[in-house]
C-alpha atoms as one frame of an Amber mdcrd trajectory, in Angstrom:
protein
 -78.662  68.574 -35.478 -78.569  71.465 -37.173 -80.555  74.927 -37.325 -82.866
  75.680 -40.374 -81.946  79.381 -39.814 -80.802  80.516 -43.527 -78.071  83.324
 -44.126 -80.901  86.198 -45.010 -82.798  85.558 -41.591 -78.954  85.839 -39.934
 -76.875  87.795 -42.086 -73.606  87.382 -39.673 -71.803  84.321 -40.642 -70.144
  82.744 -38.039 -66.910  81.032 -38.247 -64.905  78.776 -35.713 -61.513  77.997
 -36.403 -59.713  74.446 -35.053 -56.616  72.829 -35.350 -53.443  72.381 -34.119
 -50.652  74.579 -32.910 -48.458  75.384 -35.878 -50.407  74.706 -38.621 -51.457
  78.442 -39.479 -54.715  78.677 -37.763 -54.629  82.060 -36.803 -52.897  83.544
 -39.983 -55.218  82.224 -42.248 -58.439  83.666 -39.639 -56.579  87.478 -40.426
 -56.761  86.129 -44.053 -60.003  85.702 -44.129 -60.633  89.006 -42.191 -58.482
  90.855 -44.587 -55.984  91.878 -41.557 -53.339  90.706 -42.437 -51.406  94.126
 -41.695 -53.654  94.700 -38.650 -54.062  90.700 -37.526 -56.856  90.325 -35.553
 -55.132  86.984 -34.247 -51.739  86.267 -32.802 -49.892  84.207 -35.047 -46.032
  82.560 -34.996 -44.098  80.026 -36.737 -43.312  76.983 -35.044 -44.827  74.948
 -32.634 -44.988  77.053 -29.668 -48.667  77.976 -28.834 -49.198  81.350 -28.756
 -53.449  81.172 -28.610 -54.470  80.916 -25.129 -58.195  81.449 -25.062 -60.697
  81.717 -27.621 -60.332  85.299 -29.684 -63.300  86.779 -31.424 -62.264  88.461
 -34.641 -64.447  91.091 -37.695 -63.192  92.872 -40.911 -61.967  96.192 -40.057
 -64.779  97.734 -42.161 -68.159  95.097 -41.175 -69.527  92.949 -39.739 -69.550
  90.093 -40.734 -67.472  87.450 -40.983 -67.299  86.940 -37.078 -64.146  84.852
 -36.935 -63.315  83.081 -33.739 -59.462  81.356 -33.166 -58.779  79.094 -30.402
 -56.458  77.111 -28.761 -54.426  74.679 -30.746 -55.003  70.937 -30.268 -51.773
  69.764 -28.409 -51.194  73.627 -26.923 -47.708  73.503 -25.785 -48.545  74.958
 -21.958 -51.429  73.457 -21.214 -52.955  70.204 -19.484 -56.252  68.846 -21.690
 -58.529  69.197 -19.280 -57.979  72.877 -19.104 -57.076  73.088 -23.036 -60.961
  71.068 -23.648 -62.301  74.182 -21.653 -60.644  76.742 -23.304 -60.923  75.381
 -26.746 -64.790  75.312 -26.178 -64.613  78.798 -24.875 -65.804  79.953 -28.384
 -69.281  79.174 -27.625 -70.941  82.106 -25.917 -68.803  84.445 -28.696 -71.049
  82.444 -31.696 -74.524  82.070 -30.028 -76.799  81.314 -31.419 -74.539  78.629
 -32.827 -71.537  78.981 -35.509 -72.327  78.675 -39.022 -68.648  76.605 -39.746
 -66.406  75.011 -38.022 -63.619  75.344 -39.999 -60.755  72.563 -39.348 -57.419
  73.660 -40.041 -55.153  70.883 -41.456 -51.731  71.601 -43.291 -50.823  69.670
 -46.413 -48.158  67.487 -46.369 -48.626  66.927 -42.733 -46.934  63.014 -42.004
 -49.576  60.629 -40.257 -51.450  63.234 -37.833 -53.642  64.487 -39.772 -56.123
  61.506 -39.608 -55.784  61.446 -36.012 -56.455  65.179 -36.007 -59.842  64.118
 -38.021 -60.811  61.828 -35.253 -60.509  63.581 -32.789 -62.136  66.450 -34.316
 -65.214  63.780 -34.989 -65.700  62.256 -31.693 -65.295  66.000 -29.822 -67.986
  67.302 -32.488 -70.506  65.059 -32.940 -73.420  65.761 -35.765 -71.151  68.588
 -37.096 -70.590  67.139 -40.706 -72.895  69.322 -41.935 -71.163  72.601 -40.755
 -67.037  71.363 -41.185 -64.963  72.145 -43.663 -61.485  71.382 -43.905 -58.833
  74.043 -44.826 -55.714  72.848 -45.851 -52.991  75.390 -45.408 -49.827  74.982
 -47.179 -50.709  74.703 -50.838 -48.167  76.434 -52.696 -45.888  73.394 -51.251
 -47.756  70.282 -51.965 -50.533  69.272 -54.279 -53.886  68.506 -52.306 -54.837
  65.416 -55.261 -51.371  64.199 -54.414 -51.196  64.146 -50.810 -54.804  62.372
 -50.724 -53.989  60.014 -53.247 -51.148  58.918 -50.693 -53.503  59.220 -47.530
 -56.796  57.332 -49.473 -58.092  56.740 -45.445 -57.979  60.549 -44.530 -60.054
  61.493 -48.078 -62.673  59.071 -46.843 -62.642  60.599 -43.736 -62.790  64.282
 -45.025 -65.570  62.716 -47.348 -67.539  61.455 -44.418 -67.016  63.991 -41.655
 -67.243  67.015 -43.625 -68.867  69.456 -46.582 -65.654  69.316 -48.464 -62.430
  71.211 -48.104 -60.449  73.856 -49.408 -56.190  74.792 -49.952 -54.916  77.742
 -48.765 -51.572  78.950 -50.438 -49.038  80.469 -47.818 -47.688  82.555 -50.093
 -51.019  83.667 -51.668 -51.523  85.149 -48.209 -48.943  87.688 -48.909 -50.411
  88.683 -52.248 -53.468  90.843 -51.894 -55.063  89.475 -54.954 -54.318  86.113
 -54.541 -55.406  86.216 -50.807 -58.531  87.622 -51.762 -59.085  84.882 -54.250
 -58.787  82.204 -52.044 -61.026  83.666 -49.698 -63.562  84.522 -51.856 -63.473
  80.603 -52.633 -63.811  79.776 -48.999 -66.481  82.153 -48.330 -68.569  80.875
 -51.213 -68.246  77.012 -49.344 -68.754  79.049 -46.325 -72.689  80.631 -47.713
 -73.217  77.225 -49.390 -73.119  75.073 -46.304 -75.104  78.367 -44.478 -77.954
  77.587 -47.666 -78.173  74.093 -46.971 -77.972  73.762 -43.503 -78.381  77.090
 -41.407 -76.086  77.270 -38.135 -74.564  74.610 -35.671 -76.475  75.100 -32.715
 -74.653  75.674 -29.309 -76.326  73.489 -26.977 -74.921  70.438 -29.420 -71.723
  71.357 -27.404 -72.610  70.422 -24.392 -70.758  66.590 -24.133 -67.981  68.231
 -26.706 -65.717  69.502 -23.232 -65.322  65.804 -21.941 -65.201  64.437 -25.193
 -62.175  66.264 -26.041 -61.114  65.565 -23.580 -60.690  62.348 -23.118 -59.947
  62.157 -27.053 -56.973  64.272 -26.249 -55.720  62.486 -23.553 -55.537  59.022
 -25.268 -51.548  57.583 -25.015 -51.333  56.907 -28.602 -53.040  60.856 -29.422
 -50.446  62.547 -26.835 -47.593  60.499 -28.594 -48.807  62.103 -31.978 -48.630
  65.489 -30.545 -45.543  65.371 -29.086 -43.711  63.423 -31.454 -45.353  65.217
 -34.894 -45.203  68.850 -33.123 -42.029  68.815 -31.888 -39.308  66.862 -32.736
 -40.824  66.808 -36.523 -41.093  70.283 -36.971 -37.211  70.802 -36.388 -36.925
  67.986 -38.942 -39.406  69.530 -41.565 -37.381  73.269 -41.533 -34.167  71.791
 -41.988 -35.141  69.274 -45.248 -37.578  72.071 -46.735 -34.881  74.557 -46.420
 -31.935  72.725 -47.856 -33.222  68.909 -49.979 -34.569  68.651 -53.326 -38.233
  67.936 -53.782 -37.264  64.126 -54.774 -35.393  64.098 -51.068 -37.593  65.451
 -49.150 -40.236  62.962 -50.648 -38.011  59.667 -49.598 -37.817  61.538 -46.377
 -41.163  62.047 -45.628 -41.488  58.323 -46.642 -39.485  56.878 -44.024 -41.777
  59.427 -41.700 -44.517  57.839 -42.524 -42.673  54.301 -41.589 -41.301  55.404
 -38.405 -44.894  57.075 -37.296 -46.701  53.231 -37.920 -43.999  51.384 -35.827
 -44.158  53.545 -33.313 -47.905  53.474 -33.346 -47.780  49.010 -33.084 -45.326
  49.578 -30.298
């Protein structure tokens, strides 16, 4: 349920950023800050987690956004009962209730990112009205492409959310690309905040079991391990050195390998 509280009775937005560990969570909450030379969130390459705890996060010069970065789903050091906690951690730094809950995918992502979605959707129930999905990544693929080829996760984005939005990596380095693709974002951001107010926090009550218990499925753990680790080694080496037509077939047989090991 959400708040009819509009964005000129709470001129603060609120924004809660989710997702799992390597995926770019925390560089593209600086990005939105414009801190990207003074980061107002740890961020590293790879799949080691490096958020621990739930960090609260302004613009060096207001007020507003309030960005909060949390622990990555499948954090590298820690057991999911303790991770659920943590992760929910970002409640008391958003009260009354966050305005977004901003779910951090990245594009081109092989056959987790639809388990990402569920999880996301049994954890936060009622959100839809306060999601959207950022995909990061977007200089490398093309978002109509990679949901053409993933019709089930569209649906699901389609269902479970107000829409989504591609950052570029490399537009993060470029100040006036950055701040385009921000500007985009924030303009989703004040749009859901029009229609629907804020998210409020005692909806997250039954969120910390729920995640739980979504987390700690076999078949969710085998996603996390498999996709975060032994993939990412994968993904470096073929982006580094294969041609775009190579990397495709690649991914392909990815995909093929993920289902089979899913049915088994």
């Amino acid at each position: 349920m959400s708040s009819q509280h509009t964005q000129s009775e709470d001129s603060v937005l609120r924004i809660v950023l989710l997702g799992k560990t390597g995926v770019g969570k925390s560089t593209s909450g600086n990005a939105i800050l414009g801190r990207l030379n003074d980061p107002a969130f740890k961020a590293q390459n790879g799949d080691k987690s490096v958020t621990n705890k739930c960090t609260y996060g302004t613009p060096n010069d207001k007020k507003s956004p309030v960005v909060v970065d949390t622990p990555g789903l499948f954090h590298t050091e820690m057991k999911e009962d303790k991770l659920a906690k943590a992760i929910l951690g970002f409640v008391p730094e958003v009260h009354p209730g966050p305005h977004v809950l901003l779910l951090v995918l990245k594009l081109g992502a092989e056959g987790e990112n639809e388990k990402l979605l569920e999880i996301f959707q049994k954890a936060f129930k009622g959100a839809e009205g306060h999601t959207i999905v950022l995909f990061t990544h977007g200089d490398e693929y093309k978002v109509e492409d990679y949901l053409k080829r993933y019709p089930d996760l569209k649906k699901s984005i389609h269902h479970s959310s107000m829409g989504y939005h591609v950052f570029g990596n490399s537009n993060i380095g470029n100040s006036a690309q950055n701040d385009a693709q921000v500007s985009d974002l924030m303009q989703m951001v004040r749009e859901v905040v029009r229609k629907n107010g804020y998210y409020p926090n005692e909806n997250f009550e039954k969120a910390e079991q729920a995640l739980k218990e979504a987390m700690n499925i076999p078949e969710v753990r085998n996603i996390g391990r498999l996709v975060g680790n032994a993939s990412s080694a994968l993904e470096t080496v073929v982006d580094f050195f294969l041609p775009k037509k190579t990397k495709d077939f690649l991914n392909d047989l990815q995909v093929q390998a993920l289902r089979l090991i899913r049915r088994s």
